[in-house]
VOVOPA-12460 format. One record per atom (N, C-alpha, C): residue number from 1; atom name; x, z, y. Coordinates in nm, 4 decimals, decimal comma. Last residue first. Layout:
BEGIN
SITE    n  atom        px        pz        py
SITE  NUM    CA         X         Z         Y
...
END
This chain:
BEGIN
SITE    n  atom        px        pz        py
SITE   78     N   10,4457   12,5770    8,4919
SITE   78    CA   10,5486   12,5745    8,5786
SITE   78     C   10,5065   12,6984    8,6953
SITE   77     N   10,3184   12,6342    8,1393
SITE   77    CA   10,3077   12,6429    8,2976
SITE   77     C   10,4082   12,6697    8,3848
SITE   76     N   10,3825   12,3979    7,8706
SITE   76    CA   10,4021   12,5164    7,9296
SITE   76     C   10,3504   12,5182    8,1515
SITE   75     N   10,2711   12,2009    7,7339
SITE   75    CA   10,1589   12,3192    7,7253
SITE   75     C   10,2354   12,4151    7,8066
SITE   74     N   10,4649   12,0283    7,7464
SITE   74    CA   10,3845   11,9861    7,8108
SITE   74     C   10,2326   12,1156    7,7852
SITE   73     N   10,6690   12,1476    7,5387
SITE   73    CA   10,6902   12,1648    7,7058
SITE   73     C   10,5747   12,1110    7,7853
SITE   72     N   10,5926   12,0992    7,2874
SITE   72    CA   10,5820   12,2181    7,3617
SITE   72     C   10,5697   12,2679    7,4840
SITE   71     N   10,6307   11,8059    7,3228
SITE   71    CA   10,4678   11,8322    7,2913
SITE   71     C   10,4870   12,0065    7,3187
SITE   70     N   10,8793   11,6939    7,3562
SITE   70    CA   10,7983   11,7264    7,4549
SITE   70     C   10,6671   11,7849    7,4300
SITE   69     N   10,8714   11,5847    7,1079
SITE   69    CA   11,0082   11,6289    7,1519
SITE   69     C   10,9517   11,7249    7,2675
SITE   68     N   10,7205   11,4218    6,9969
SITE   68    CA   10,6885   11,5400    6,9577
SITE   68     C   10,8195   11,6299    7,0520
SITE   67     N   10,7607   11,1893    7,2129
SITE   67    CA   10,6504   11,2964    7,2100
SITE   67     C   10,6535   11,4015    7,2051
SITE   66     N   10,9841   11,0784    7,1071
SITE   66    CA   10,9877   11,1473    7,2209
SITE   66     C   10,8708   11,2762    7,2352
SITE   65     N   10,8304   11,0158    6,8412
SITE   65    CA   10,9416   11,0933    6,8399
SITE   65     C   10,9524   11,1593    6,9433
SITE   64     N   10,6537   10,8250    6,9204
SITE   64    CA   10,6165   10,9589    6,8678
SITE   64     C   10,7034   11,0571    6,8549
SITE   63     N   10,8736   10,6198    7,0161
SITE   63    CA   10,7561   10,7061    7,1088
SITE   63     C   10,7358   10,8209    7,0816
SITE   62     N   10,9944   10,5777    6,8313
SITE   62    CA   11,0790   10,6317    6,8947
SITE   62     C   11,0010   10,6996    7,0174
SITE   61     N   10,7859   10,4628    6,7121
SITE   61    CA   10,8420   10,5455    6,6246
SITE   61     C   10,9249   10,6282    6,7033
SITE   60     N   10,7424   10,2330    6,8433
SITE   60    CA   10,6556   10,3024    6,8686
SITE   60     C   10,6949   10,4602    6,7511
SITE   59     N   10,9570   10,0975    6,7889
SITE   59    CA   10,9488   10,1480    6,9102
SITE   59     C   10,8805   10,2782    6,9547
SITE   58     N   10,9587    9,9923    6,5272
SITE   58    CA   11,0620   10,1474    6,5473
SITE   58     C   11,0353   10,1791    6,7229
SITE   57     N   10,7309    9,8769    6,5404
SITE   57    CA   10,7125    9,9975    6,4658
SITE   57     C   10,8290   10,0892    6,5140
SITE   56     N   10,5802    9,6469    6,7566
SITE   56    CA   10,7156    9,7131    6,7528
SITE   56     C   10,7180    9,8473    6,6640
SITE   55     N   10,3272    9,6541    6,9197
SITE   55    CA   10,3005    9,6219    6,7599
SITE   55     C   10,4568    9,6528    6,6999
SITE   54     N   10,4098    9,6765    7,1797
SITE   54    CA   10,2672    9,7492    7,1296
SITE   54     C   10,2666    9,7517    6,9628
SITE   53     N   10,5575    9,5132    7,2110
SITE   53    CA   10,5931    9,6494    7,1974
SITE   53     C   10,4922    9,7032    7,1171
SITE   52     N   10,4529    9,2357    7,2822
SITE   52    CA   10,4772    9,2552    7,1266
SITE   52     C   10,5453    9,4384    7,1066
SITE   51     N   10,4073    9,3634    7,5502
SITE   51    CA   10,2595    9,2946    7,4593
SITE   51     C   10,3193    9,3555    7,2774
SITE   50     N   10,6443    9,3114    7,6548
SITE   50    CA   10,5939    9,4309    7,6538
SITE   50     C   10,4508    9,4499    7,5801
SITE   49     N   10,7083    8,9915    7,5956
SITE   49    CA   10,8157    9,1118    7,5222
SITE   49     C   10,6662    9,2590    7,5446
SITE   48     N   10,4930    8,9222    7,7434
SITE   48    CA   10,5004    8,8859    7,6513
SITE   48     C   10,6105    8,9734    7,5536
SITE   47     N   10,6727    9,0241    8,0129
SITE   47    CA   10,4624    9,0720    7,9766
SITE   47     C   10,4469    8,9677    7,8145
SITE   46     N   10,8382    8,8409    7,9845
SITE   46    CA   10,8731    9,0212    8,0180
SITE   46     C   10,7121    9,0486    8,0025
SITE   45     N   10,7665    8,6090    8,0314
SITE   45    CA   10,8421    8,6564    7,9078
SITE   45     C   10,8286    8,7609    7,9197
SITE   44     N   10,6343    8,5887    8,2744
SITE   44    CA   10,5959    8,5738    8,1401
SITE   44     C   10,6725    8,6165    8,0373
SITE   43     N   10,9154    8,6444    8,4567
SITE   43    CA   10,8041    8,7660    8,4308
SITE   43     C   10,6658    8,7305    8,3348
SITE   42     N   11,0960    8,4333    8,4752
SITE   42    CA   11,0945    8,5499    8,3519
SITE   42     C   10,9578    8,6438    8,3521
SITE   41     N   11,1248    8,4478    8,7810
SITE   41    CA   11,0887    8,3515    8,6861
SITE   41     C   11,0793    8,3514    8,5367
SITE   40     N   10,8755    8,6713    8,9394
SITE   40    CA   11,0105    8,6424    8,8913
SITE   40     C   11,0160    8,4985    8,8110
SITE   39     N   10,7303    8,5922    9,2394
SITE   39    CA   10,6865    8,6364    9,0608
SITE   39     C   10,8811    8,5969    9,0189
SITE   38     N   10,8101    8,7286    9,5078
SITE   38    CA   10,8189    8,6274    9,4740
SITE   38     C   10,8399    8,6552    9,3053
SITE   37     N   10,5924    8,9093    9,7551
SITE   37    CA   10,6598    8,9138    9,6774
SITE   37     C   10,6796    8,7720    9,5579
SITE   36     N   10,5660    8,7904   10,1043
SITE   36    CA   10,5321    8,7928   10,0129
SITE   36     C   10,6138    8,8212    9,8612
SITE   35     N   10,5148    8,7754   10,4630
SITE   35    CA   10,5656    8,8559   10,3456
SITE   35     C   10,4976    8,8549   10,2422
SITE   34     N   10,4961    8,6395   10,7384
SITE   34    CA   10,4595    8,6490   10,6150
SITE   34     C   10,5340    8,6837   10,5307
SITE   33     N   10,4769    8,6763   11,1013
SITE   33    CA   10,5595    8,6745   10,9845
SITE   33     C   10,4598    8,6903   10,8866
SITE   32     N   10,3914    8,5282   11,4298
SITE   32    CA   10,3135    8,5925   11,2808
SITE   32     C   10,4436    8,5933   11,1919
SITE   31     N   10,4004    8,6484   11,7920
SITE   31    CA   10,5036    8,5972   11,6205
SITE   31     C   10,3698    8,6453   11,4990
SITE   30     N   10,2881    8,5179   12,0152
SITE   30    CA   10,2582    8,5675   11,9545
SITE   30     C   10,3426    8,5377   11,8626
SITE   29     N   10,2626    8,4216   12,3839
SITE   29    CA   10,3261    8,3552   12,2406
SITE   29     C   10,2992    8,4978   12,1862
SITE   28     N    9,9461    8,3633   12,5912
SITE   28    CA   10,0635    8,4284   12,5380
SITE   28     C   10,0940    8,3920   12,3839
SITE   27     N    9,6978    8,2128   12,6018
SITE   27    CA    9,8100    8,1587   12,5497
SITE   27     C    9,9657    8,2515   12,5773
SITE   26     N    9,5180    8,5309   12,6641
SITE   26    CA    9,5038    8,3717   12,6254
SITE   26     C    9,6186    8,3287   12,6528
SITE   25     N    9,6430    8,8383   12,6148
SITE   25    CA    9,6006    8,7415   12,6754
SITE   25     C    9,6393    8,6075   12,6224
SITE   24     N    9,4916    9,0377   12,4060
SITE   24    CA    9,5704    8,9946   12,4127
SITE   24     C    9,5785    8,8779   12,4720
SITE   23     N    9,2440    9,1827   12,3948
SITE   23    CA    9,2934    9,2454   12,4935
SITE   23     C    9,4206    9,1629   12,4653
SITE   22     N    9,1836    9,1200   12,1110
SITE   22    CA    9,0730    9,0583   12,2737
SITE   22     C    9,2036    9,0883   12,4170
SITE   21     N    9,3809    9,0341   11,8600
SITE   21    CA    9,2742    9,1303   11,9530
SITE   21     C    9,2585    9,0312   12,0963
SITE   20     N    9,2912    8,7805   11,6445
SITE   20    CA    9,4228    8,7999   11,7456
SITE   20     C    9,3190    8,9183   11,8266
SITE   19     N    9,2561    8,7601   11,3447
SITE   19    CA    9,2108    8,7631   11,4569
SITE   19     C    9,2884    8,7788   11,5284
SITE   18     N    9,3778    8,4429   11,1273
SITE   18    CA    9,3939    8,5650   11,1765
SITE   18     C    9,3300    8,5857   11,3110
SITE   17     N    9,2925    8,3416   10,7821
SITE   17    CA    9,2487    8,2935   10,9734
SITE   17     C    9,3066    8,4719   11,0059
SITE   16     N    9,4878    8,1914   10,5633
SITE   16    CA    9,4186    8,2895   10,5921
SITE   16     C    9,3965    8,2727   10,7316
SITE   15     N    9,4774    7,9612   10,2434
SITE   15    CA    9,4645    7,9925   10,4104
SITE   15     C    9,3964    8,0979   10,4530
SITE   14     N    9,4544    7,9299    9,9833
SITE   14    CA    9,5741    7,9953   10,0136
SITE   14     C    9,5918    7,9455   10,2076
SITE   13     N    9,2006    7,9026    9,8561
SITE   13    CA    9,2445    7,7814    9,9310
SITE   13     C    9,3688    7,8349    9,9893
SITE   12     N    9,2060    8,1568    9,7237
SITE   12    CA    9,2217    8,0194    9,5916
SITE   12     C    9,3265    7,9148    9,7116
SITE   11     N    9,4128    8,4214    9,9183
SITE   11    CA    9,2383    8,2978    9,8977
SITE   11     C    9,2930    8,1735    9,7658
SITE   10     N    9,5926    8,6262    9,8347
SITE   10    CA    9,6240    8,5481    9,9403
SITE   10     C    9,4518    8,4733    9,8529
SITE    9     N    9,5107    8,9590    9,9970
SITE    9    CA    9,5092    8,9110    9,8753
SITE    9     C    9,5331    8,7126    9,9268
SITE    8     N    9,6493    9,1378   10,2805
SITE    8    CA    9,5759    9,0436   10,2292
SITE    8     C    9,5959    8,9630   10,1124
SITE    7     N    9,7000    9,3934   10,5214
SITE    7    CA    9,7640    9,3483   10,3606
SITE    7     C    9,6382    9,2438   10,3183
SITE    6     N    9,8754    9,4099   10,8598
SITE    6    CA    9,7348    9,3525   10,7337
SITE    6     C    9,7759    9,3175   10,6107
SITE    5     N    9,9213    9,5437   11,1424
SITE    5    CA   10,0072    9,5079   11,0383
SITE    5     C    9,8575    9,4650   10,9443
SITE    4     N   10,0895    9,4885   11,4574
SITE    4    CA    9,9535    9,5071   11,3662
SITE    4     C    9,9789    9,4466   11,2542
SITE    3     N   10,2151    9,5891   11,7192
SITE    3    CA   10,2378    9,5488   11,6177
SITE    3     C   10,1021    9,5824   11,5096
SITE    2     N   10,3653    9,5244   12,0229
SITE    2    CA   10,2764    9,6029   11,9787
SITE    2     C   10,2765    9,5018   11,8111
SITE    1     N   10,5857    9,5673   12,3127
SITE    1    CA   10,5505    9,4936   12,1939
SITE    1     C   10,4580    9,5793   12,1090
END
């Protein structure tokens, strides 16, 4: 068994043509699988929560905070 693998953006017309190599003989069976990740059903909300972060004062308060927390250790050499 031999295996060939392809990452492909899926097309507007959501059909993709696959080559089959040469050296694979005419009507031998062949498996295609498709793998695809499935959008959450929340993942507008969750890019809409992480949008209003940006403007979040105690978030971004708890940023600068971390920061300064780290602002020595990020000048030191490992």
């Amino acid at each position: 068994m031999e295996a060939i693998k392809q990452i492909v953006r899926t097309p507007k017309n959501h059909e993709i043509r696959i080559k089959i190599p040469d050296h694979v003989p005419e009507n031998d069976p062949v498996e295609i699988i498709i793998f695809f990740r499935k959008k959450p059903e929340d993942y507008d909300k969750k890019i809409d929560e992480l949008r209003s972060a940006m403007k979040d004062e105690l978030f971004l308060s708890d940023l600068r905070e971390i920061a300064e927390d780290f602002e020595n250790i990020d000048f030191e050499e490992w």
